[in-house]
N, C-alpha and C positions, 0 to 999 in steps of 0.2 A: 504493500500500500504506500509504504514512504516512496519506494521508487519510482512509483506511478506519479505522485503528489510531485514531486522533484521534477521531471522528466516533463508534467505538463505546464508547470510554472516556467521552463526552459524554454520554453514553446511559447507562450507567452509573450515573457521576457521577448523572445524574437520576433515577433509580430510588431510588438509595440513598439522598440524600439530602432528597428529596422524599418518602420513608415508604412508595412504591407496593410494595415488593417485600412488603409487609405483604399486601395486597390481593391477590398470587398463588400465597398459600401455599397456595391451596385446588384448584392443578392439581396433577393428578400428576406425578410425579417427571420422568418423558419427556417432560410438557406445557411444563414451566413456562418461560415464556418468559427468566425470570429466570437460571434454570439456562444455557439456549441462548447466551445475550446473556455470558454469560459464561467457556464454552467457545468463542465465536468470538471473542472479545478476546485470548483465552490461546494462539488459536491462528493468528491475526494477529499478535500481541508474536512470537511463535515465528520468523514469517517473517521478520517484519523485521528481528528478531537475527541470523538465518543468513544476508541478504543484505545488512547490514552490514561482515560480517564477512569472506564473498566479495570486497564491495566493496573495502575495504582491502586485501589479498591482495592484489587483482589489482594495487592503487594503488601498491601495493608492488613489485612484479614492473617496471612501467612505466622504470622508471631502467636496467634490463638492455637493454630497446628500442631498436632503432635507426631514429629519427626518420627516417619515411620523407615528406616532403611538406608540413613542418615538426614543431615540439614538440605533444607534447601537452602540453594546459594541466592539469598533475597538482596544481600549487597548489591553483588555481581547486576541483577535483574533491574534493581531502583537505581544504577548506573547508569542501562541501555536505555531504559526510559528517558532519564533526564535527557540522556546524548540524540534520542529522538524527538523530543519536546523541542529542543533547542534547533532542532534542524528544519524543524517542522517551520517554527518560530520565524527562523532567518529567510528562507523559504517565503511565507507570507510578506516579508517587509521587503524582498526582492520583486515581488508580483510588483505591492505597493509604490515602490517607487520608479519602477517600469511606468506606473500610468502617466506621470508626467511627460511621457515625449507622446504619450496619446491626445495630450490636454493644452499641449503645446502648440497652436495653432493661431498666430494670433489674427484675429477677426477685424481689424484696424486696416491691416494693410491687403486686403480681400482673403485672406487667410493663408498667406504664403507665409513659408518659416524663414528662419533668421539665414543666412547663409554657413555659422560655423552647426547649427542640426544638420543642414544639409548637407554641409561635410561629411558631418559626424557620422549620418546613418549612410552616406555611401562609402565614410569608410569599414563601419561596419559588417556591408553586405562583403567585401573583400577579405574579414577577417576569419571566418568560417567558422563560429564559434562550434561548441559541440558538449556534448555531456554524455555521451555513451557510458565511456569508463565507470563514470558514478552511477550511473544506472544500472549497469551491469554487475558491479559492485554489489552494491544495494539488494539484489538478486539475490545476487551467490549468499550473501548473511541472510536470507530471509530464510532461502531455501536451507540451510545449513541449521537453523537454530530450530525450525520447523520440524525436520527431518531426524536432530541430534545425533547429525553426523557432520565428522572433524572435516575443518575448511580442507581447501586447496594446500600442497604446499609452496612457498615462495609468493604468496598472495601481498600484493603491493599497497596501498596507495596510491591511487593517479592524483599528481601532482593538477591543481586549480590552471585552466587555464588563462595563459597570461594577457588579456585582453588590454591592459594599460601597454605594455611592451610592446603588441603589435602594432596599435592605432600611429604608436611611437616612431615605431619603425615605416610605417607608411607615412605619416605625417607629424612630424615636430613640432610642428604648432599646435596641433590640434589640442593637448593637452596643456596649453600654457596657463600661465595667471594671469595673462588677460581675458582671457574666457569667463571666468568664476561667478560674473554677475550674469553668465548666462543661466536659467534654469536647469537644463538639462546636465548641468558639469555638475550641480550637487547632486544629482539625483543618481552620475552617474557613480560618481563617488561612494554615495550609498552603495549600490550594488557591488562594486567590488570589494568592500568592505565584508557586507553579506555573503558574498562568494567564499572570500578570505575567510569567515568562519564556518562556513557550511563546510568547507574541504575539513579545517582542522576537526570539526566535528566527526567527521566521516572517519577520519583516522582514531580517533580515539575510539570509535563505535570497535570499527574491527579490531583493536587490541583488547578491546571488553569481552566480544564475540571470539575471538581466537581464547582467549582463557574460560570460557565458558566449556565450549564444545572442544578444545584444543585443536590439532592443525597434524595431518600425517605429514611423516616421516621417512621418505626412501633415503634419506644417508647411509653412507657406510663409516663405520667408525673404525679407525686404522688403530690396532695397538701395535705397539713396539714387535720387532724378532727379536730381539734380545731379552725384553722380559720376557715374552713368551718362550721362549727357549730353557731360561731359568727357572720359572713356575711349571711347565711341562716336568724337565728335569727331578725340579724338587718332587714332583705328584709322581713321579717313577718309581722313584727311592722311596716314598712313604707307600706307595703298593707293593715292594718288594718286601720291606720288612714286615708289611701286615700280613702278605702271606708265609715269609719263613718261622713270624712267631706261632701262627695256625699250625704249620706243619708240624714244628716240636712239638707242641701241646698234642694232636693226635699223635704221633710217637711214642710219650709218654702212657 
């Protein structure tokens, strides 16, 4: 569910502030995809707030239990939640501040944008943002905590992608401090901000998630030839004498 909630805020996010929702005003009201895309996010956020909130409830009930087979790990559990809460959290205030370059149309000048938006959103559509990774992510722990079986091994983190750095690299100006009294610089600021913690969140999620359920292990562990050589040796010698002191004793 989080990765759905995630996944269509991204989508969003890209609509708004790439200028497309401009381009779909011409379906009708029940068409527009814009309208849709937006009712399933509100109604995603919905779920995920009621089974939040379940979740705690029950987290909370959990201390009356009597540990049958050992503890449950309720720590570990009131962890994942918070690290979901939070993500959820950033999440909405990403939507949220996306709506400004929707709102962003000033009506004075017959409703053409500023020229650094329209920079802005063509450099945008050049920067190809994306969010697989975290989506896919998102997955793998859903499915893995669901299932209570041990992740992937060598399961990463995908590093937030760097959307200040490319704008940057496409255009130098585009991010200056002369810009700032424009609206959409704070708002974009915002969002990277929120990115900036939605990643760290994700990371700490899966180091919660890998100690929960743990993580297989194809390594090979190399011991030494030489102690093995020595501790082989020694286990010789202590089999030889357990069997010569047997022997005497039946001789006797």
């Amino acid at each position: 569910l989080l990765a759905n909630y995630y996944s269509v805020v991204v989508e969003t996010v890209k609509l708004r502030v790439r200028g497309d929702f401009q381009e779909l005003n011409a379906f009708d009201e029940g068409h527009n995809p814009a309208k849709k895309l937006e009712k399933i996010r509100q109604t995603v956020f919905s779920k995920s707030v009621l089974l939040l909130q379940g979740l705690r409830t029950h987290s909370g009930f959990l201390q009356y239990e009597v540990p049958i087979g050992g503890r449950f790990p309720r720590k570990n559990y009131d962890r994942i939640i918070g690290r979901i809460q939070d993500i959820v959290h950033f999440a909405s205030l990403l939507s949220y501040a996306s709506q400004t370059f929707s709102d962003m149309r000033n009506p004075g000048k017959d409703g053409s944008e500023s020229q650094w938006l329209h920079d802005f959103r063509r450099l945008l559509k050049e920067a190809d943002m994306t969010s697989k990774e975290f989506t896919t992510l998102l997955s793998l722990l859903s499915a893995s905590v669901a299932s209570g079986q041990p992740l992937p091994p060598y399961l990463q983190n995908p590093e937030p992608y760097r959307l200040s750095a490319k704008l940057e690299s496409l255009d130098s100006n585009i991010l200056s401090v002369r810009h700032m009294a424009e609206p959409g610089f704070a708002a974009f600021a915002v969002m990277q901000i929120s990115t900036k913690c939605i990643g760290d969140d994700i990371k700490a999620l899966l180091a919660d998630i890998k100690e929960l359920v743990g993580e297989l292990d194809f390594s090979f562990h190399v011991i030494s030839t030489q102690d093995g050589s020595v501790s082989s040796s020694q286990t010789s010698q202590d089999t030889l004498i357990r069997e010569d002191s047997q022997n005497r004793r039946k001789a006797d």
